[in-house]
N, C-alpha and C positions, 0 to 999 in steps of 0.2 A: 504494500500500500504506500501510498505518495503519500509524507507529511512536509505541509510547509509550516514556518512559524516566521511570527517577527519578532527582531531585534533590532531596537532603537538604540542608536550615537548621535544625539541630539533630537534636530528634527529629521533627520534620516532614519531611514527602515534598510540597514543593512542585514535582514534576513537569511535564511536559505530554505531548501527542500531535500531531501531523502528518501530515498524507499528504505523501507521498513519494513523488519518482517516479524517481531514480537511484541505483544501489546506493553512488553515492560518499558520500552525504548518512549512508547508513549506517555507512560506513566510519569518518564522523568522529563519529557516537555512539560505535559501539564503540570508540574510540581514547581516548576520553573519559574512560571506565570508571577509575575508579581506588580503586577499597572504601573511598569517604570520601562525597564529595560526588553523584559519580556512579557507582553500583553497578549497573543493570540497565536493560538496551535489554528493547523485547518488539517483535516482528515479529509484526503481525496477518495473519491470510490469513481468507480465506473460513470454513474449517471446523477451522483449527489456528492454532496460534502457537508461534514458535520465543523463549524465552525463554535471555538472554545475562544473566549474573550475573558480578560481579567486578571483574575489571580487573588492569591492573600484571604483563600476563603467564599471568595465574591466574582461568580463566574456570571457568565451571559452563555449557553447553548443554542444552537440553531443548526439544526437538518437546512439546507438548500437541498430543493429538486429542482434537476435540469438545469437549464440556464436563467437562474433566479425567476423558477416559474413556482412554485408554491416552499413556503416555509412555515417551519414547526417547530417553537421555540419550548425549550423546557420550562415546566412550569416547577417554582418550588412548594411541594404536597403542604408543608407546614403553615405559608403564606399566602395562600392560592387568593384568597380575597383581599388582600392587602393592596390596595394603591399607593400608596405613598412611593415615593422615588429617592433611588439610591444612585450615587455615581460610583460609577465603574470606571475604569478605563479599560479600553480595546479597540486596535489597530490605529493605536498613536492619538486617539483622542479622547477626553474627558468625556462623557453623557451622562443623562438624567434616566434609571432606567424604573420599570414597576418594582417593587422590593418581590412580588411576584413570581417574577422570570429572576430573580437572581438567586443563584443557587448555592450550595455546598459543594467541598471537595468529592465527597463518600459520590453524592448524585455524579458528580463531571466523570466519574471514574466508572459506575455503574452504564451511563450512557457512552462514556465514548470505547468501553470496553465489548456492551453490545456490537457498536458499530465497528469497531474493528472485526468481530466476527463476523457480520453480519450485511455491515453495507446498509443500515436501516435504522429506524430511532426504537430503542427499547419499549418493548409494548406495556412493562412494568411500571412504566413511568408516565407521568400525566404532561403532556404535548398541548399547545395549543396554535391554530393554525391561522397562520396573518396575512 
């Protein structure tokens, strides 16, 4: 599997990509993540990618299908009705997000571990579609 990530030196995104072929190699991008230097893993599949934003506890998840033709962003089970907004950072910029969609480590590990099997968003996991 294709993983790209970024890494920021300044306002640059001197990132890179890799094939990959054990989910632990994943495990220690995402571990990575911390909304400074490194903000965002992408998992490439065939006809989707699971895009992880964040870090320090405070992710953002999102399945893209096709060519950002439907997405399906994780929901967090604990705050599912919660609006209020959190800032995250990912892919170089600060945002406002639902405290909602923001998630935990144990969930980014559970989702993106399905999806390395799987190529698909965890059906154990509550998804919602934008």
């Amino acid at each position: 599997m294709k993983v790209s990530w970024d890494k920021w030196d300044g306002v640059y995104n001197v990132g890179s990509e890799t094939e990959i072929s054990s989910f632990s190699e994943i495990e220690n991008l995402i571990r990575r993540l911390n909304q400074s230097t490194y903000d965002q893993v992408i998992l490439n599949g065939e006809k989707n990618y699971l895009l992880i934003g964040g870090g320090e506890n405070q992710y953002i998840v999102t399945l893209v299908i096709g060519t950002d033709e439907d997405f399906y962003t994780l929901v967090n089970k604990h705050k599912k009705n919660v609006e209020e907004e959190v800032e995250v950072v990912t892919g170089g910029q600060a945002g406002l997000f639902p405290e909602k969609i923001v998630v935990d480590y144990i969930s980014v590990i559970e989702a993106s571990h399905y999806y390395f099997e799987h190529t698909d968003k965890n059906p154990d996991l509550l998804w919602i579609n934008e």
